[in-house]
N, C-alpha and C positions, 0 to 999 in steps of 0.2 A: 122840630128844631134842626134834627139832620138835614132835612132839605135847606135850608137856610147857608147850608156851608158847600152845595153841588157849583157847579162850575156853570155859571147862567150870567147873561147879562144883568138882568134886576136886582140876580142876590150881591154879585159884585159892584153895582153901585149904591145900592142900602148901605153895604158893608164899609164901601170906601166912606161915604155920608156921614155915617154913625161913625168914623175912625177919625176922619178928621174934626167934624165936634167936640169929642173928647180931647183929642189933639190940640186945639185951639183953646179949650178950657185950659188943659194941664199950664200951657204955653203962657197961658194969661191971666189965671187965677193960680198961682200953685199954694200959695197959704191956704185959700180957701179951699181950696182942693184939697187939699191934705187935710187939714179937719174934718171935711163931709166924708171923706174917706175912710178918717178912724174911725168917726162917728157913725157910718152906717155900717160897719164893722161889729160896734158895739151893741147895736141894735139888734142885730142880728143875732149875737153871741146872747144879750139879754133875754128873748124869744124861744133861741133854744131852753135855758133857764128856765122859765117858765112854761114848756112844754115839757120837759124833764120834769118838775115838779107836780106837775098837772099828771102827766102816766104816771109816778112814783104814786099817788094815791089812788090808784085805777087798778096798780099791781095786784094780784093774789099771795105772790112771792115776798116773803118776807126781806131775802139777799136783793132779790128786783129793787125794793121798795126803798131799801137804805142807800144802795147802790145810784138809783136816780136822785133821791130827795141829796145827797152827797152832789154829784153831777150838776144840778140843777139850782143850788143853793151858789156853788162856786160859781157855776156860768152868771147867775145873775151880779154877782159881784164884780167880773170882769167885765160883765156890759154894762154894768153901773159905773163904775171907773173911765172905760171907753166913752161914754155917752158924757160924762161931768168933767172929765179933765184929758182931752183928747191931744192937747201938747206934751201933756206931761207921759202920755204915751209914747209918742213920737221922740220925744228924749230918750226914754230907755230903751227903744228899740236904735234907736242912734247910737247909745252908748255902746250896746251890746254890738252893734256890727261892726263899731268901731274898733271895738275890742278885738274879736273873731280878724278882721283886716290885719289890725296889726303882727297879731299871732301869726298868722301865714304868712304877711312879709319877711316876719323875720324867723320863721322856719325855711322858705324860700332863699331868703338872702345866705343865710349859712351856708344851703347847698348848694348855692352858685359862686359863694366865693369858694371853694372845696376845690371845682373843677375848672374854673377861669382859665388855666393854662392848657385843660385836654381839651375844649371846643367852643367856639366862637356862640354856641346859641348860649352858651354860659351867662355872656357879658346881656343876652335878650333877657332870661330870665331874672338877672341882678337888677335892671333897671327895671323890670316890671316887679320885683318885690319891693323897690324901693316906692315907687309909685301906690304899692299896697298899703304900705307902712304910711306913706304921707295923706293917702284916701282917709285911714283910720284916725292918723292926728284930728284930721279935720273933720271927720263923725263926730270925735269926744270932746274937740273945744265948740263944736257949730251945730249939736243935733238937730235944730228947726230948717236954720237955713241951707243943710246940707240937704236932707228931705226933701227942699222946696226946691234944689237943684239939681236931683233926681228928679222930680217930677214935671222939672223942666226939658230935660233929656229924653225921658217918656215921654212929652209932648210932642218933640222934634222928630223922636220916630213914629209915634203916631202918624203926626203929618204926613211924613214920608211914605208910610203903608199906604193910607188914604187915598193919596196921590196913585200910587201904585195899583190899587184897587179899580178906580173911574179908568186908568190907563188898560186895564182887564176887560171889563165892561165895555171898553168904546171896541177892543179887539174883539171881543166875543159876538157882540154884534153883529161887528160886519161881515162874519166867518158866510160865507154863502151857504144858504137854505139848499140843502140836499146832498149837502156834501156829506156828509154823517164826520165832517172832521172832526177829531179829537174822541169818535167812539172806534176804543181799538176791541176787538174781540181775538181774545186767546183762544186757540185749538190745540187742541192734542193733535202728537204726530208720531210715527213711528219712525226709528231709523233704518236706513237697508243695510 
């Protein structure tokens, strides 16, 4: 897997490939993106559930044993939930960021009306609390459609990386064969 991220023409255009598919997805399914998203989430967390379960009756340890079948019982609950009603995820996580945004805008906004008169970056930081505070309105009245325009934003930079990726690749190519460019080697040296 490490090798998959070295600095090579093929891994950088797989990478770009696979960046921009996902990209294109986010871009043009995001409901359904966003669903397959919580839902393979859920799956996932349910798995664990069931393997916690599965070692809690494997244990010798009595603390082990109560400890997983506990772990394991809730994890199936939360990938049970994830997996049955994965909008209704995507709300409370909406709610909750929305919440969180608004908090901070107006922890921010306090301390930038404070100092408005000793520094100009005052009035940058006032307009970006208020900007926080309106992100958050808009988490707590819109959780789906806000989600789905994140995930359309994450699409867009997707694309962009992607892009940027095949633009890597077509460089790395053409780098001429014997140059050893881009291999730097560090030495030790003394000073006089």
């Amino acid at each position: 897997m490490k090798i998959f991220f070295l600095p090579s023409p093929q891994n950088a255009f797989i990478r770009g490939i696979l960046t921009l598919a996902i990209g294109i997805l986010f871009l043009t399914l995001p409901g359904l993106t966003l669903k397959s998203v919580v839902m393979t989430v859920g799956a996932m967390i349910l798995l664990s559930g069931i393997f916690s379960l599965f070692f809690s009756k494997r244990s010798n340890r009595k603390g082990l044993q109560i400890g997983f079948s506990f772990q394991g019982f809730f994890n199936i609950l939360w990938g049970l939930l994830f997996l049955l009603s994965p909008m209704t995820i995507v709300k409370v996580f909406g709610f909750f960021f929305g919440v969180i945004f608004i908090m901070l805008g107006l922890m921010q906004f306090f301390g930038a009306i404070g100092t408005l008169s000793k520094s100009l970056w005052s009035w940058t930081f006032l307009i970006f609390s208020v900007l926080l505070i309106s992100g958050g309105v808009y988490l707590l009245s819109q959780p789906i459609e806000s989600a789905e325009k994140i995930l359309t934003f994450l699409g867009a930079i997707l694309l962009v990386y992607g892009v940027l990726e095949l633009i890597m690749a077509w460089r790395l190519k053409n780098i001429p064969k014997g140059t050893q460019a881009g291999n730097i080697v560090d030495t030790t040296y003394e000073e006089v």
